[in-house]
C-alpha positions, 0 to 999 in steps of 0.5 A: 354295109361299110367296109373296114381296111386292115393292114395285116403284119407278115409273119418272121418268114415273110419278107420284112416291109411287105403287108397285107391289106384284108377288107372286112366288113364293119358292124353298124353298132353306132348305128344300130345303138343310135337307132335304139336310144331313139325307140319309145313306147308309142301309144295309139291315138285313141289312148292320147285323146283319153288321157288328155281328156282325163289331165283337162278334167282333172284340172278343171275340177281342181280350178273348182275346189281351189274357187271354193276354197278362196271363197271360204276364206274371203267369207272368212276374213269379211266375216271377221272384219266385220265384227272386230271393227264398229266403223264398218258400215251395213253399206260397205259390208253389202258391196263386199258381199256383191263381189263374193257373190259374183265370184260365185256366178263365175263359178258356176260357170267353172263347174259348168265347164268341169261337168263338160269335160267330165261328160266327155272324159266318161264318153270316151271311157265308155266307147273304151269299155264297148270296145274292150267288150267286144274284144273280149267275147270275140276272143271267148268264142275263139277259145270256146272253138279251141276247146270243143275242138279239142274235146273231139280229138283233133289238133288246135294251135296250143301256143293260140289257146295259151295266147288266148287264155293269158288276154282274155283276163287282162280284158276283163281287167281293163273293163274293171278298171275302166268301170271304176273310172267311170263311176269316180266320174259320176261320183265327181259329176254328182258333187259338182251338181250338188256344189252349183245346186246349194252354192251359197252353203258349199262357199260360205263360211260358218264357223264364226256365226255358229260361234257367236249364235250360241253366245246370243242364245245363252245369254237369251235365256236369262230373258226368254227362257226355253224359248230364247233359241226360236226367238234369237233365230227369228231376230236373225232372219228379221235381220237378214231379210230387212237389211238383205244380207245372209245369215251369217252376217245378220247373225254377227250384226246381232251379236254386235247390237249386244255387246253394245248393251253388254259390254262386260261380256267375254265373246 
């Protein structure tokens, strides 16, 4: 420890001019304050590799939702341009649909990737609650010691019993919420099976042909009667499997066709 030098003045008896020189130690405060500005809470390996695995899965299932999203509004916006202007043609719309569609091959592969990250994430989760599992019987049977020896009279460690009756409920705790992570988990793992099964329908956009089909329908009964719902979705899917284009747009090349004969009608 380093010393310090203090230069003592003499008392009114002593001799004038005369000091003393007294070497006392000198606490490292500076030191010891630098050293705890510097202490941070460390986690272990296992932990850093879990909640990096959970920050890539989030993220790539959010690369996912926000694909859909754009896809919706591309349906959305081609959709609507399709029915506001006459000029554009079954040809152009065909190419604009081959792009989206191709967005969609990417996209199976972005949810690919997210049920991968996922089935990582879940792993680790359950090697975490094996772990945890194992923990916490190991530290039941050692307060079920303490308890029948106890029971026979003969002296235990009480600080251990309190120790072990405190951790043996924050273990089940851990695994409870671990539990609940992994069914999250299973349940995102679930729709992104269900979104890369019907990819279409979790990407388009419906709205504006729902709209429009109901016009066609209403406007069929004055022709066709109670029959005009059946006959207007024949004529969709004729379209639709004639100039190969989904539903939606046969729908809106329907309705256009009809506001050519019926000009006077509101949308």
């Amino acid at each position: 420890m380093p010393k310090r030098v203090v230069i003592k003045e003499p008392s009114d008896e002593e001799e004038e001019g005369k000091k003393e020189l007294i070497i006392e130690p000198v606490e490292e405060t500076v030191k010891e304050e630098a050293k705890e500005a510097t202490v941070r809470p460390s986690i272990t390996e296992k932990e850093r590799i879990l909640e990096e695995a959970s920050v890539e899965a989030e993220a790539a299932y959010e690369t996912v939702m926000d694909k859909i999203d754009e896809l919706k509004i591309r349906e959305k916006v081609t959709q609507q341009r399709f029915m506001q202007h006459p000029d554009m043609t079954l040809s152009i719309l065909k190419k604009l649909i081959q792009k989206w569609d191709a967005l969609r091959e990417d996209l199976i592969k972005n949810i690919q990737e997210a049920l991968e990250k996922y089935g990582r994430l879940k792993s680790l989760l359950e090697e975490r609650f094996s772990s945890i599992e194992e923990e916490l019987y190991e530290n039941q049977v050692e307060l079920d010691v303490l308890h029948q020896r106890e029971e026979q009279g003969k002296p235990i460690s009480v600080s251990k019993k309190e120790e072990l009756e405190n951790l043996i409920p924050a273990l089940r705790e851990k695994m409870a919420e671990i539990d609940r992570k992994i069914k999250e988990i299973e349940k995102k793992m679930d729709e992104l099976r269900h979104i890369a099964d019907n990819i279409y329908d979790e990407t388009s956009y419906k709205e504006l042909s729902e709209k429009l089909l109901g016009q066609i329908i209403e406007v069929g009964y004055s022709r066709w009667g109670e029959e005009a719902d059946m006959r207007v979705r024949y004529l969709i899917g004729e379209i639709a499997q004639r100039e190969g284009i989904p539903r939606e747009y046969a729908t809106i090349y329907l309705w256009k066709q009809w506001r050519e004969k019926q000009p006077t009608s509101t949308e």
